[in-house]
N, C-alpha and C positions, 0 to 999 in steps of 0.2 A: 449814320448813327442815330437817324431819328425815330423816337420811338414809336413802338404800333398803336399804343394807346395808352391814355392819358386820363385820371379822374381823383374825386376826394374823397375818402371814407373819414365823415367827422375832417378831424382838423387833419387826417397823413396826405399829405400828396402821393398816389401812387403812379409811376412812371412802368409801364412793360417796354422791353428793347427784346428784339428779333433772338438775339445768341448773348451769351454769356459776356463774350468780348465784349461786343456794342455796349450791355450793363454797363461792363468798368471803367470802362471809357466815358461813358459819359458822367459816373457817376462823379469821376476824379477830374471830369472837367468842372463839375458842379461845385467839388469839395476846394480845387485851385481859387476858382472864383471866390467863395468864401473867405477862404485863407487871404487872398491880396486883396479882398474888398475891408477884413478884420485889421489888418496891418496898418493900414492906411489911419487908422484911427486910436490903435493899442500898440503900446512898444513889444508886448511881447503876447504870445496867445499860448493858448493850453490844447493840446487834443488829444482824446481815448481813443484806442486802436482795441479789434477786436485780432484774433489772431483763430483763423477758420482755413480752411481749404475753399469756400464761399466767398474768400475776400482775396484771392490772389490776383482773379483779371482786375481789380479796383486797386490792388496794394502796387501790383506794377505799373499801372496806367499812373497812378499819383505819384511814383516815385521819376518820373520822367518826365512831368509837369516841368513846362520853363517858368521861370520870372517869380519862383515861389523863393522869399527869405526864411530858411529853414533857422537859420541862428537865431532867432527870433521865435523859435517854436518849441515849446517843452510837450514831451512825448510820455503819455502812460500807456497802459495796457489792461486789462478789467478783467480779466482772473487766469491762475495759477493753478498748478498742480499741487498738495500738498506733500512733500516726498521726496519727488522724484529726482535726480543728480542733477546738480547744476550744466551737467554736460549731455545731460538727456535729449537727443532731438525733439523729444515731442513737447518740452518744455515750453509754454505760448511769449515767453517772452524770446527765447532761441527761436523760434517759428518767425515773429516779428523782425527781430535782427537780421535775418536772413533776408528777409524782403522790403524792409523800409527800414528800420532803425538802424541799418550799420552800413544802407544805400546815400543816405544824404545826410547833413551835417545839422545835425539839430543842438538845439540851445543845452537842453539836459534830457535824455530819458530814464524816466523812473521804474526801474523794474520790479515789481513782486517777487519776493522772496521766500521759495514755496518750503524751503529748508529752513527757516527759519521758526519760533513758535507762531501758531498762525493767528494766537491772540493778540498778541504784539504787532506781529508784521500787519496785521488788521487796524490795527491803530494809529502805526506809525507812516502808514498810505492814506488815513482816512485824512491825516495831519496834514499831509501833502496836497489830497486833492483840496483842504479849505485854505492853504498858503495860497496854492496856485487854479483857482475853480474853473471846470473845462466851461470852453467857447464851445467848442466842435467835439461829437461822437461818432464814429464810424465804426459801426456794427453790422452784427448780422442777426439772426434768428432760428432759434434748434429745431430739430425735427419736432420737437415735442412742444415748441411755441417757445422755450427757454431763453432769457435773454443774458449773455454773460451768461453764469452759471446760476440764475433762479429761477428754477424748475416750475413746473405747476405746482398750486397748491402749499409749495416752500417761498415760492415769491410775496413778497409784502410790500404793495404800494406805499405803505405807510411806513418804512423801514428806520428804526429812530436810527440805525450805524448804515454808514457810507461805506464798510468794506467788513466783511465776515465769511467766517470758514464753512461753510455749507459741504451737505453728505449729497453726492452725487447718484440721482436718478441711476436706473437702471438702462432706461433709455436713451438718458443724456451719456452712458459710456458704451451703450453699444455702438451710437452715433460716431463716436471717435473710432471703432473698429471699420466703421463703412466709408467714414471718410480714409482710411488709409494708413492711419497715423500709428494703430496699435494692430498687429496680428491676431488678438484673441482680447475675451474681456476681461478675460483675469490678469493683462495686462494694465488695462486702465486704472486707476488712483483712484479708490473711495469718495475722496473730498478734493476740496479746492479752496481757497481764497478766492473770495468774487466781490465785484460792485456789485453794492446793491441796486433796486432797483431807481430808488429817488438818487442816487449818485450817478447814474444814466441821466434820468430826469431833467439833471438839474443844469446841463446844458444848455445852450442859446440854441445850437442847431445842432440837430442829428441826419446821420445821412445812415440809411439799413438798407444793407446791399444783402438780397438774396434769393439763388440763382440755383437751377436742377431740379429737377422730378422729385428726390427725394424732401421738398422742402413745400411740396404744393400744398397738401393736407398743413400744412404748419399756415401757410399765405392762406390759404382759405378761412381757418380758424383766427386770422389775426384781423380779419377784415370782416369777417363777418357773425363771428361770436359777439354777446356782452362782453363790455369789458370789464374782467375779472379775473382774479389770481388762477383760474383754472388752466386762462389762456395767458401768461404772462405780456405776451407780443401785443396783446389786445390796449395796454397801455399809452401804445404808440399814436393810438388814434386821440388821443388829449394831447396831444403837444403841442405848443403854436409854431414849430418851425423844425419838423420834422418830415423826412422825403420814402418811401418805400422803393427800390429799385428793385424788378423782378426780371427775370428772360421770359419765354414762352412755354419752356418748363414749368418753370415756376409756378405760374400765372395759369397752368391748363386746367384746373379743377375751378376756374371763377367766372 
């Protein structure tokens, strides 16, 4: 599971691992470690779950972590569809349940409520993330550099709201067609409920797991653009304790 190679762009650690597996694996050894190193010190901890086809070998690898006290962990999720049936598979909080929130016994998870109005529901998450402010983010990163749902150009470093209903790129839903989730784009949902991006930021430590061919052009632009709302991912390179995990996909345009 050790990686191919190893370096810093600015302040991201980025990690390459052979295959996808190896990724997750490691990543959710790194993210365990965290989690029991944070415990030790805090009765209870906060973490953001992104919900991708990109984060399945990390979502299962972490959900079968030993020695992790999940009662002790309050669980969110960082954006929503606006719309779509509460019973909808593609729903990212339903996507998460399925692979870690309804695998192991966590303290509270807080879902996004994409049916609900999404100014409110905006609000009354942004309330929650300042009761309970995240430790830990585990993300990914869009074709289109997107983190959560802010897009190029719509993203705002400077973002005065922690959670807002944003109109969804064309790219960021065809994305959802290629990953699998929708058959056609006139499936996909306009908008969404999303962290923003200082609601990311504002983290102790992020772990951005992301893995496949289709996401190299995204890794190249997030390592090696200005950082700038064009390329939203480019932010990552400011963080003081944030990790970039890629496979050899990923990683082959750098």
């Amino acid at each position: 599971m050790s990686e191919i190679k190893q370096w810093t762009a600015d302040k991201l650690d980025v990690k390459v691992f052979e295959t996808r597996s190896d990724m997750g694996k490691n990543a959710a050894h790194d993210v365990s470690k965290k989690i029991k190193e944070l415990l030790m010190k805090k009765d209870f901890i906060n973490i953001i779950f992104a919900a991708a086809p990109s984060q399945n070998e990390f979502l299962a690898a972490l959900s079968e972590e030993e020695g992790i006290d999940w009662s002790r962990i309050n669980a969110f999720h960082m954006d929503e569809y606006v719309g779509l049936n509460k019973n909808a598979p593609q729903r990212f909080g339903e996507f998460l349940k399925q692979r870690i929130f309804g695998k192991v016994s966590f303290n509270e998870v807080y879902y996004i409520d994409g049916e609900a109005d999404p100014a409110q529901e905006g609000k009354r998450y942004a309330g929650l993330l300042r009761q309970f402010p995240a430790d830990i983010v585990c993300m990914g990163i869009g074709e289109n550099t997107h983190i959560a749902f802010n897009d190029p150009y719509e993203a705002n470093f400077q973002d005065p709201l922690l959670v807002k209903e944003v109109q969804l790129h064309e790219a960021s839903r065809q994305q959802q067609v290629n990953d699998g989730c929708f058959a056609t784009i006139d499936e996909v949902p306009v908008s969404a409920i999303t962290l923003t991006v200082p609601a990311l930021l504002n983290a102790k430590y992020i772990f951005c797991m992301v893995p496949g061919i289709n996401k190299a052009q995204a890794v190249y632009h997030t390592l090696n653009d200005e950082v700038n709302e064009k390329y939203p991912s480019t932010i990552l390179r400011n963080h003081e304790n944030a990790v970039l995990y890629l496979d050899k996909e990923s990683a082959s345009m750098l």
